[in-house]
C-alpha positions in Angstrom: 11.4 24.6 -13.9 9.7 27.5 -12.4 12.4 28.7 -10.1 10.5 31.4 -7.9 8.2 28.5 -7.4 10.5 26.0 -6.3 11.5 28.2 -3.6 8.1 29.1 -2.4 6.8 25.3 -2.6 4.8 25.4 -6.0 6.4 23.1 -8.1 6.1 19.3 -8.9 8.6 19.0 -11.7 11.4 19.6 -10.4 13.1 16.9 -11.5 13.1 18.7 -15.2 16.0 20.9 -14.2 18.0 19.0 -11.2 19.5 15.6 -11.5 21.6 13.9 -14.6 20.1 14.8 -18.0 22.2 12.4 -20.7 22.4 13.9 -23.8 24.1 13.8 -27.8 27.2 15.2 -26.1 27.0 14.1 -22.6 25.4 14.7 -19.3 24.4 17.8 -17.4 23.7 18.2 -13.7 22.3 20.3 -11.5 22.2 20.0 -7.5 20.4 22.4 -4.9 23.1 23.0 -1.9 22.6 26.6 -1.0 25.2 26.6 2.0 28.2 24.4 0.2 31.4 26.0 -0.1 32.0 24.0 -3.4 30.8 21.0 -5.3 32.4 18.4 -7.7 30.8 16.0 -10.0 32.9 12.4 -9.3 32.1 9.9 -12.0 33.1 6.0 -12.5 31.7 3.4 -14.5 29.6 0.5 -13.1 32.5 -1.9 -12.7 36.0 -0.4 -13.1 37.8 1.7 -10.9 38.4 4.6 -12.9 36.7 7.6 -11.8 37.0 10.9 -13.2 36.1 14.6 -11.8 34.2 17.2 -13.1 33.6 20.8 -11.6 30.7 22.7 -10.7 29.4 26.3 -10.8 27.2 27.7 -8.2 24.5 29.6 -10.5 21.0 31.6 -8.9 19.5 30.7 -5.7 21.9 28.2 -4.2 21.9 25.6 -7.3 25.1 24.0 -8.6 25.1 23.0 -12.7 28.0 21.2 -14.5 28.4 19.4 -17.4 30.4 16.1 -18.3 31.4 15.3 -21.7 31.0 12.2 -23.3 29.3 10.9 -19.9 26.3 9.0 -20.7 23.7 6.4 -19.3 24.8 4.2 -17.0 27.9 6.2 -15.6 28.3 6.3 -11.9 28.2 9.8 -9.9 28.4 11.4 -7.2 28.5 14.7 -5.7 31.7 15.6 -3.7 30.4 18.6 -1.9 32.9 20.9 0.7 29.9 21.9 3.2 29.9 25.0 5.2 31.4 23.3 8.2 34.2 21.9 6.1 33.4 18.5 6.0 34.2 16.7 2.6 31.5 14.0 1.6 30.5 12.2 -1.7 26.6 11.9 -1.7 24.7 10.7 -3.9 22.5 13.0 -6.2 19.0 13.6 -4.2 16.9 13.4 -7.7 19.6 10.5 -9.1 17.1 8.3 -11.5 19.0 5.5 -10.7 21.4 3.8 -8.4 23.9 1.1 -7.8 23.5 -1.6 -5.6 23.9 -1.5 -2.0 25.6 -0.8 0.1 27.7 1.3 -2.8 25.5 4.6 -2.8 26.6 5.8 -5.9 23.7 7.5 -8.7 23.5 6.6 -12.3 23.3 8.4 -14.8 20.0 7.0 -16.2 17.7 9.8 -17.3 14.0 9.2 -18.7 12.8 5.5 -18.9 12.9 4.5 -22.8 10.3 1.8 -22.3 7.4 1.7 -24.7 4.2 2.1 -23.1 1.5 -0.3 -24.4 -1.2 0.6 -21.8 -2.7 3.3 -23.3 -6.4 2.1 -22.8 -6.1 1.1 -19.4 -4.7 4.7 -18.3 -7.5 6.2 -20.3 -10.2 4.3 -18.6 -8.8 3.6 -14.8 -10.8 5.0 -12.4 -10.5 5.8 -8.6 -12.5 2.0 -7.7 -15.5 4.2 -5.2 -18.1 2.5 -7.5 -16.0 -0.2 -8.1 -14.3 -3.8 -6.9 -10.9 -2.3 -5.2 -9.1 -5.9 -3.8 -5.6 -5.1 -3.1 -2.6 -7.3 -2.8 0.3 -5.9 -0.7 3.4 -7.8 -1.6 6.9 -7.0 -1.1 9.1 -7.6 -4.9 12.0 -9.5 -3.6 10.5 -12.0 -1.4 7.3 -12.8 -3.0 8.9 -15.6 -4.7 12.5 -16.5 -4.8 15.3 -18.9 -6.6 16.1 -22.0 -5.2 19.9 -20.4 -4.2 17.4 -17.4 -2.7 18.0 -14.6 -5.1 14.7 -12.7 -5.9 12.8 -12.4 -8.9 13.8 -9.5 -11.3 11.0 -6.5 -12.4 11.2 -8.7 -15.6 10.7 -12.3 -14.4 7.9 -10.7 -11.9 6.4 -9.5 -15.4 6.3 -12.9 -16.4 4.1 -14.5 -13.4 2.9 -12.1 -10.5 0.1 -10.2 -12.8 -1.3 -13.9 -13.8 -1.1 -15.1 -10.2 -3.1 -11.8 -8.9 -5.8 -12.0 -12.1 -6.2 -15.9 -11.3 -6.6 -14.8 -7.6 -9.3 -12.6 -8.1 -7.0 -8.9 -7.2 -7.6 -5.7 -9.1 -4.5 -4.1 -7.9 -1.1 -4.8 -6.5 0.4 -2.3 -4.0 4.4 -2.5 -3.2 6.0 -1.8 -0.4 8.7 1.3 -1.3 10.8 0.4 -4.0 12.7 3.6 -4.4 16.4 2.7 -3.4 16.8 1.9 0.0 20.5 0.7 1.7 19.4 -1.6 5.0 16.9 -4.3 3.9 15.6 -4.8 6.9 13.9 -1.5 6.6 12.1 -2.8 3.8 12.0 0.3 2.0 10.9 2.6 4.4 14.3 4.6 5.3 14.7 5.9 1.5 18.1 7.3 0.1 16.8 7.4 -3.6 13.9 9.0 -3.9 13.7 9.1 -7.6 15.6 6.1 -8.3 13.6 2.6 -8.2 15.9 0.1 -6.4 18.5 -1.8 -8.4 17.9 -5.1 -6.4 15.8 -6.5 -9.0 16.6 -4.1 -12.3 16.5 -0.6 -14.2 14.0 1.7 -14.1 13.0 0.7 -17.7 12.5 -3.1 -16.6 10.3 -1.5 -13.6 8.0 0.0 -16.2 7.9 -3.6 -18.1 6.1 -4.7 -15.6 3.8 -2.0 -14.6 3.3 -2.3 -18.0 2.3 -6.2 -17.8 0.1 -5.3 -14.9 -1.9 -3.2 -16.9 -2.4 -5.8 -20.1 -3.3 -8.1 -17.1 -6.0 -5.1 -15.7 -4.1 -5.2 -13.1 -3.4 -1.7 -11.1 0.1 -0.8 -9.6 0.3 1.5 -6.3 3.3 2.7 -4.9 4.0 3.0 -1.1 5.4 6.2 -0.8 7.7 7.7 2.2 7.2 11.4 2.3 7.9 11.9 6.0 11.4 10.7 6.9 14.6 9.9 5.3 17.8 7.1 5.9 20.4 8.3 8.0 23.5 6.8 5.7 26.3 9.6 5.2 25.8 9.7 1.6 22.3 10.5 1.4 20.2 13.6 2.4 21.4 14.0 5.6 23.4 17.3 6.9 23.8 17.7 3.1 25.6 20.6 2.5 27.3 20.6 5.6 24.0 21.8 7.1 20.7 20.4 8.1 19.2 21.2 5.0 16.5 18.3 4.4 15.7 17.8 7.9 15.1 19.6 10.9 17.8 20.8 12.4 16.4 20.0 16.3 16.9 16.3 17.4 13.6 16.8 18.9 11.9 16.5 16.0 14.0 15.9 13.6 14.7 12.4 14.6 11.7 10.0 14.0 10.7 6.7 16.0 12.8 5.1 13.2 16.0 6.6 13.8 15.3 8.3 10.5 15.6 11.8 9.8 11.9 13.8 9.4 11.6 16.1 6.3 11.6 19.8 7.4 8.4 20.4 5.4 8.1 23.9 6.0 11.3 24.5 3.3 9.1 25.3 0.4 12.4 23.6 -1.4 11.9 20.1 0.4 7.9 20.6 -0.2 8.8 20.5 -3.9 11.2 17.6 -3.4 8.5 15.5 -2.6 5.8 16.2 -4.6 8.1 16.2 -7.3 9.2 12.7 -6.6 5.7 11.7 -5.9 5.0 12.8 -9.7 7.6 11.0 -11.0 6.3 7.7 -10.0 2.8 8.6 -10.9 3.8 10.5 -13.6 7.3 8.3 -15.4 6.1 4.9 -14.1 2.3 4.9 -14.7 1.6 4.0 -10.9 -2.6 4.2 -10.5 -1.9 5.1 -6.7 0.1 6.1 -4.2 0.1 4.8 -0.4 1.3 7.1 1.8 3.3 5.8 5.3 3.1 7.3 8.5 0.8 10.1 7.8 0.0 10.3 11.3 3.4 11.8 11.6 2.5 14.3 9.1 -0.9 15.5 10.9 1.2 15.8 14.5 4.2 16.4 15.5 5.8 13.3 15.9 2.8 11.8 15.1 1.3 12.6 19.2 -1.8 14.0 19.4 -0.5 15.5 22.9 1.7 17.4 20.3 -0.4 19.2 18.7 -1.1 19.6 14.9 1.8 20.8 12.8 0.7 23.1 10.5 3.4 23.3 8.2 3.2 19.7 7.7 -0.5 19.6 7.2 -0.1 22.5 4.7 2.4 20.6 2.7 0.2 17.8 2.7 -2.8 19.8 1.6 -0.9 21.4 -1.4 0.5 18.1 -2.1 -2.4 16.3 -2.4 -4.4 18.9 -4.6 -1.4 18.9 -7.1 -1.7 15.6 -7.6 -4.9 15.5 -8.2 -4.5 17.8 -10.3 -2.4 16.3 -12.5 -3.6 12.9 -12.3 -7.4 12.6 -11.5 -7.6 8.8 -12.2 -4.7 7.9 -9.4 -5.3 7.1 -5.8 -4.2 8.9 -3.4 -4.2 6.0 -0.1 -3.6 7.4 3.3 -1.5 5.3 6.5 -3.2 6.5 9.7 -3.9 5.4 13.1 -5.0 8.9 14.4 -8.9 9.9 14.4 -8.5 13.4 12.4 -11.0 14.4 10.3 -11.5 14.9 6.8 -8.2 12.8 5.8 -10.5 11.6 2.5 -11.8 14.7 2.2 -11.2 16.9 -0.9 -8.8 20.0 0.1 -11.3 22.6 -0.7 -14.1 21.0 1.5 -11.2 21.5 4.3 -10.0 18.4 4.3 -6.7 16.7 3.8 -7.2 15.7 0.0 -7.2 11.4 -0.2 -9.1 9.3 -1.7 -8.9 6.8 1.0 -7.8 5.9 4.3 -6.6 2.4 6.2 -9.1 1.6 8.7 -6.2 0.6 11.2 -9.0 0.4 14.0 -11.2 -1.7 12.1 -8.1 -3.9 11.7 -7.1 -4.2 15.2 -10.6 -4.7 16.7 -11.2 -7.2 14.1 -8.0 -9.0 15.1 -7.9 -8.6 18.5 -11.6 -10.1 18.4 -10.6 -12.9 16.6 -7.5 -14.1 18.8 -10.2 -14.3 22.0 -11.9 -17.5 23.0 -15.6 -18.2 22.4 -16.2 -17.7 26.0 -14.6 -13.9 25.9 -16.3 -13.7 22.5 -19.8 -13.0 24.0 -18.6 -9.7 26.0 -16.7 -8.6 23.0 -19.0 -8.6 19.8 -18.6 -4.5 19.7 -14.9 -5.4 18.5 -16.8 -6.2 15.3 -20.1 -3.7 15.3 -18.2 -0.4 16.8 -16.4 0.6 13.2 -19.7 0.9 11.5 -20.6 3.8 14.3 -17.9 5.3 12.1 -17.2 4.2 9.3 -19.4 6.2 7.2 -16.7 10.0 8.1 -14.3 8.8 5.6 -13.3 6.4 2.0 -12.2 3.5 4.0 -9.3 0.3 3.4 -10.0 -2.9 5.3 -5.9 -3.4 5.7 -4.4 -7.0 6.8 -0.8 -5.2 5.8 2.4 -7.0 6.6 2.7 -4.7 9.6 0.4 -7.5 10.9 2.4 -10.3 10.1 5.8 -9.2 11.9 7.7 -8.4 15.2 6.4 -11.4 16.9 2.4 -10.0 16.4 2.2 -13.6 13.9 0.3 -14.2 10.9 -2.6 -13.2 10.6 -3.9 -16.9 10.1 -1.5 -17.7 12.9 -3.7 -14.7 15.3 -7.0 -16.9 15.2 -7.8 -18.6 18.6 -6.6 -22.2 19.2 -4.8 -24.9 17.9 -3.4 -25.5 14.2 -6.3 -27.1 13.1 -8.7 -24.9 14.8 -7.2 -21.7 12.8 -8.4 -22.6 9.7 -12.1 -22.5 10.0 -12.0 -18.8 12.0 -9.6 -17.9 9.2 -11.9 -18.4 6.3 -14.9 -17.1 8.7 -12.7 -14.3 8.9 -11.8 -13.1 5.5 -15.8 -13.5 4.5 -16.6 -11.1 7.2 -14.0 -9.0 5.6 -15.5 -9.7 2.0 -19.0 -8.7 3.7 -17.9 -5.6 5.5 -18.2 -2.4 3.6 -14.4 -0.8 2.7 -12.0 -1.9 0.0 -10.0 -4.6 0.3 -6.3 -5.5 1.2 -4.4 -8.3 2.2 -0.6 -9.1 2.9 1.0 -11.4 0.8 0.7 -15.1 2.2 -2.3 -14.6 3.8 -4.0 -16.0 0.8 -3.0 -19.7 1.3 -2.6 -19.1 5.7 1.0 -18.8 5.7 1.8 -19.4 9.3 5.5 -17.7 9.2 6.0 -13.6 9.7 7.3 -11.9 7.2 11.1 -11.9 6.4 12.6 -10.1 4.3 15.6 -11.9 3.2 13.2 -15.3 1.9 10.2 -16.0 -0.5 6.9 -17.1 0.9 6.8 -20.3 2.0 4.9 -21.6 -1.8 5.7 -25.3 -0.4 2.6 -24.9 2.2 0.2 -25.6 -1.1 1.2 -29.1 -1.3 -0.6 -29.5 2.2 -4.3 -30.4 1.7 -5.4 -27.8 4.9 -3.7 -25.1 2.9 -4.1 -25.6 -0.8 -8.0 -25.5 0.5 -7.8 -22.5 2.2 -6.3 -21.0 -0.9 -9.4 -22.0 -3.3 -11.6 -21.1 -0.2 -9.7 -17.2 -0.8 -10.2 -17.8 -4.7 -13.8 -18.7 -4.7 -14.1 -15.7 -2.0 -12.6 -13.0 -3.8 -14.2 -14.5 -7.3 -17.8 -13.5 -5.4 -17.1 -10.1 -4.0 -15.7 -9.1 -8.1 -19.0 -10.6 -9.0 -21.3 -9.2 -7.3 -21.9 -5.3 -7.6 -23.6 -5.6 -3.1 -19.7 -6.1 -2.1 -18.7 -2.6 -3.3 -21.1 -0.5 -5.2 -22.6 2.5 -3.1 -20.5 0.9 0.1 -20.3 4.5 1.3 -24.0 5.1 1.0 -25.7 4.2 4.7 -28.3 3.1 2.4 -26.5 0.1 1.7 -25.9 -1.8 4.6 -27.9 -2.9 7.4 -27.2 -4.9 10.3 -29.6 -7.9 10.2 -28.4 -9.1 13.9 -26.1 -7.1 16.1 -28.0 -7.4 19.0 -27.2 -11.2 20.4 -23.2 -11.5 21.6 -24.9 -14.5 24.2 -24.7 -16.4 20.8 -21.4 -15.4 19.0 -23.2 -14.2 16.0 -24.2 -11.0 13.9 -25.4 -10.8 10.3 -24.9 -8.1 7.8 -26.9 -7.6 4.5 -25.2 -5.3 1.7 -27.2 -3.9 -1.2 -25.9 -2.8 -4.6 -27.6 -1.2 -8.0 -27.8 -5.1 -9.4 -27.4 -7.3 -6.2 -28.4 -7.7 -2.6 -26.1 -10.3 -0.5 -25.9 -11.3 3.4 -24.0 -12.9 5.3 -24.7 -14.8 8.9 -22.0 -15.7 11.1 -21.4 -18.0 14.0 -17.9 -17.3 15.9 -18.9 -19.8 18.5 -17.2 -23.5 18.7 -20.7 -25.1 19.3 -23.2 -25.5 16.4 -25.7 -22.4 16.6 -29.2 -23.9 15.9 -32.6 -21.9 15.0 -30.8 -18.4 14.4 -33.7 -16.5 12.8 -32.9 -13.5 10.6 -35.8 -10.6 9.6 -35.4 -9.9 6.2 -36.1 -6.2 4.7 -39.0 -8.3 3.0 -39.4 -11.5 1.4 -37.4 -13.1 -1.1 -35.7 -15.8 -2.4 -32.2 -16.2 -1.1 -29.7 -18.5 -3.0 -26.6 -20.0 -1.5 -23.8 -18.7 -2.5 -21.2 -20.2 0.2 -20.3 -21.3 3.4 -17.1 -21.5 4.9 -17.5 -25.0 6.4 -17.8 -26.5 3.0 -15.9 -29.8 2.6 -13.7 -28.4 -0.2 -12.7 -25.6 2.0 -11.6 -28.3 4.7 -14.7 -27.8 7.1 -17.3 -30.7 7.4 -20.2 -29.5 5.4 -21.0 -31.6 2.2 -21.4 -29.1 -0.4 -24.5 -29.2 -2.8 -24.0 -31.0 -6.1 -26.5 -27.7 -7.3 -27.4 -24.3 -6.4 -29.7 -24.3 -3.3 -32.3 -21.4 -2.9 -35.0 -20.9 -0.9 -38.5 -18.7 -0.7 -38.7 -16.6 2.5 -41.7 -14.6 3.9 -39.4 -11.7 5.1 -37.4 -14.6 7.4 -35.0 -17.1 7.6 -34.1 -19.9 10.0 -30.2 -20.9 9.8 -28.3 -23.6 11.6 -24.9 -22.7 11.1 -21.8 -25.3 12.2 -18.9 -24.0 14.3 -16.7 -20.9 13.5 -18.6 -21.0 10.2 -20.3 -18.4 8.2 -23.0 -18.4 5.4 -23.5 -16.1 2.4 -26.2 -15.8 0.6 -28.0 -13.6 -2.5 -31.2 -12.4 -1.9 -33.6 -12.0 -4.6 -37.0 -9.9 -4.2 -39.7 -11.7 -5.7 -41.9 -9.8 -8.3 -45.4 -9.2 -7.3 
């Protein structure tokens, strides 16, 4: 490790020199705590109570190395460090590969993943998905499915069925929420105390890379949601680590987030190299295509208030970050969280922007809901809900994001969000997810959306699978299939979707009638959509084509198989147009169609 650069905020391999490093004749570690007045390596294995204790030796520029005979993988460690206030504490190791099982915060000694990798095509040929289908799956590992006596699936047994269930599903990628070790499960992941170290709850870091690994055979992509703004609070982690505030900021101000977390002091070229280095790793060790980054809104202002102002150190952490990383790994997305309306978040770092590939469209998302929990009455004053994110869409490389934040805290399901009764949700929920299909932006959606779970998220259960014996929802799930089958299908869904060129509103213009229609175009396709949100028929809606064509149904939502009312056609239905068609489209129903020029 380039030492002068670790200090100034260069380096992204960091985790070369600190950390446990197993060898022939033991293990050697290395810990950065400038300000501690002396630090011990404690060691114990996984299960007995014998523990043993190792000294340490402060060498240049605050680091601490020792060295433990006959230690090896899968001995657990601490650091016992005497702080410069005098306090004693045993902390886990900051760059610790591994860790045991909460709420024991003890790192093991793990070292480099010995998996090997059999994905050696797909890494050579992944690409960033701009030209491409990019349909991503959000899930969180331990309650996507459970045992029957509730304990979660392992990395391995998730090998065995979740890259199946996403290819039959019609995904390209899987993103999980933060599985670098975390103590409180209710915080899902997002208050980290292993940063390196992927969480024990469901295996070892070379059981992790079994599955990436299956994802891949399955061409299925793996992103990682990354925390790089805030840490837990437990006594053994990062916080006040050498006796002083040496992670975070030392001002409650802002060194305390929303969460009750602390923030990273990002100015420390030291903690800069922490998390690019850990963000690296999981690229780098575990073959993640992409990294989704939380809460960078919290990175662009202080606190994440525009009132605030911009913090600069931040930014330039996240600048320098973001150009390493691309760097060193071209192919990998880099996925921004952020509510705010900065500019240039997808923007590459030398064009003055922040250096993602893309960015959630969280106000897309929450127009689009808060649209669809309205009545058709409050509908017709409210269609710019739906029309007001293509005024912007076109600044950035936008996500269409139903997350889990949407299915939690008492904001429901996003099934359960639609207007009216139970059986009223369904029809608005598959009209919903083909606008989604039809509106330009990648794709991702929360786990158990896909078959209208109506329960939030909880942590502590699987999804509630049993829903699929019910006719209402096993349709809605083929309904999501058949969806997501089409938009993989057909190059107008996502080819060129950040080219103005291709899209074009066919009907914006009418709210009195509860309906717009959008027409995409692609190299090898042209599709549209038309779309009734009303709860009465809508009769005679005429659309103006760009010019005439023959235009081939492809769907519509109020199919009978889909549990609408609709017989659907025992063949493929297409009709000639003169540059217009006439639609009569049932209630909360929508229609897609391909459209064909016809040679001269």
């Amino acid at each position: 490790m380039d030492f002068q650069g670790f200090y100034t905020g260069k380096v992204f391999d960091a985790y070369t020199f600190f950390g446990a490093h197993p060898d022939t004749d033991g293990t050697h570690f290395a810990v950065w705590a400038p300000s501690a007045r002396e630090v011990k390596i404690i060691t114990s294995g996984l299960s007995d109570g014998n523990w043993a204790e190792w000294p340490m030796h402060k060498t240049a520029f605050g680091c601490w190395e020792g060295d433990a005979p006959g230690c090896g993988r899968g001995t657990c460690y601490q650091y016992r460090i005497t702080g410069a206030d005098g306090s004693v504490v045993d902390h886990c190791d900051p760059y610790g590969a591994a860790m045991t099982l909460r709420p024991d915060g003890r790192s093991i000694v793990w070292g480099m993943p010995s998996h090997h990798w059999n994905d050696e095509g797909w890494m050579s040929s992944r690409t960033k998905n701009f030209d491409a289908p990019l349909n991503i799956y959000e899930a969180q590992a331990g309650s996507w499915r459970c045992h029957e006596d509730g304990t979660p699936y392992t990395y391995t047994e998730l090998a065995g069925v979740l890259p199946a269930y996403l290819k039959e599903n019609g995904y390209t990628h899987l993103e999980l929420m933060p599985l670098s070790e975390y103590p409180f499960d209710g915080s899902w992941g997002y208050q980290t105390t292993g940063f390196f170290a992927p969480t024990s709850r469901y295996g070892t870091p070379d059981e992790l890379c079994t599955f990436v690994d299956a994802c891949h055979e399955a061409g299925i992509g793996v992103i990682f949601d990354f925390v790089p703004v805030h840490f837990a609070v437990d006594s053994y982690g990062l916080k006040h680590f050498d006796g002083t505030a040496l992670y975070e900021y030392p001002a409650a101000a802002v060194g305390q987030s929303e969460w009750g977390s602390c923030n990273f002091m990002h100015s420390r070229g030291e903690i800069r190299c922490f998390l690019q280095s850990a963000a690296d790793y999981w690229l780098r060790v575990f073959h993640a295509d992409g990294l989704r980054m939380d809460a960078v809104s919290r990175l662009i202002y202080w606190q994440g208030d525009p009132a605030r102002g911009v913090n600069g150190s931040t930014l330039e952490f996240l600048r320098g970050m973001n150009r390493g990383l691309q760097e060193r790994h071209p192919t990998a997305m880099l996925i921004a969280e952020d509510s705010t309306d900065y500019n240039k978040v997808t923007a590459p770092v030398e064009y003055g922007g922040l250096g993602f590939d893309y960015k959630w469209d969280l106000g897309w998302m929450n127009d689009t809901l808060d649209y669809f929990k309205k009545s058709p009455a409050q509908r017709r004053d409210n269609l710019g809900k739906l029309t007001f994110s293509m005024m912007y869409f076109w600044r950035e490389h936008y996500i269409l994001p139903f997350s889990h934040d949407e299915n939690v805290h008492g904001k429901a399901t996003i099934l359960q969000k639609m207007y009216g009764d139970y059986d009223g949700k369904f029809p608005q929920g598959r009209l919903l997810y083909l606008y989604m299909a039809v509106h330009p932006g990648k794709k991702l959606d929360f786990m158990g959306n896909e078959f209208g779970q109506l329960r939030e998220y909880d942590e502590s259960r699987g999804q509630d699978w049993e829903l699929l014996r019910y006719p209402i929802h096993d349709a809605f799930a083929h309904f999501r299939r058949e969806m997501n089958r089409l938009y993989l299908n057909y190059d107008a869904f996502w080819r060129g979707e950040f080219d103005p060129n291709g899209f074009l509103w066919l009907d914006c213009d009418h709210p009195e009638k509860n309906a717009c229609a959008i027409l995409r175009r692609g190299e090898k396709s042209t599709v549209f959509a038309a779309f009734n949100f009303g709860d009465e028929p809508l009769a005679d809606y005429c659309l103006t084509l760009p010019e005439s064509g023959r235009c081939t149904l492809l769907l519509d939502t109020d199919w009978q198989c889909w549990g609408g009312n609709t017989p659907r056609p025992g063949c493929e239905t297409a009709e000639e147009t003169k540059g217009e068609i006439t639609l009569t489209l049932a209630p909360y129903s929508g229609r897609l169609y391909l459209f064909e020029k016809i040679s001269d």
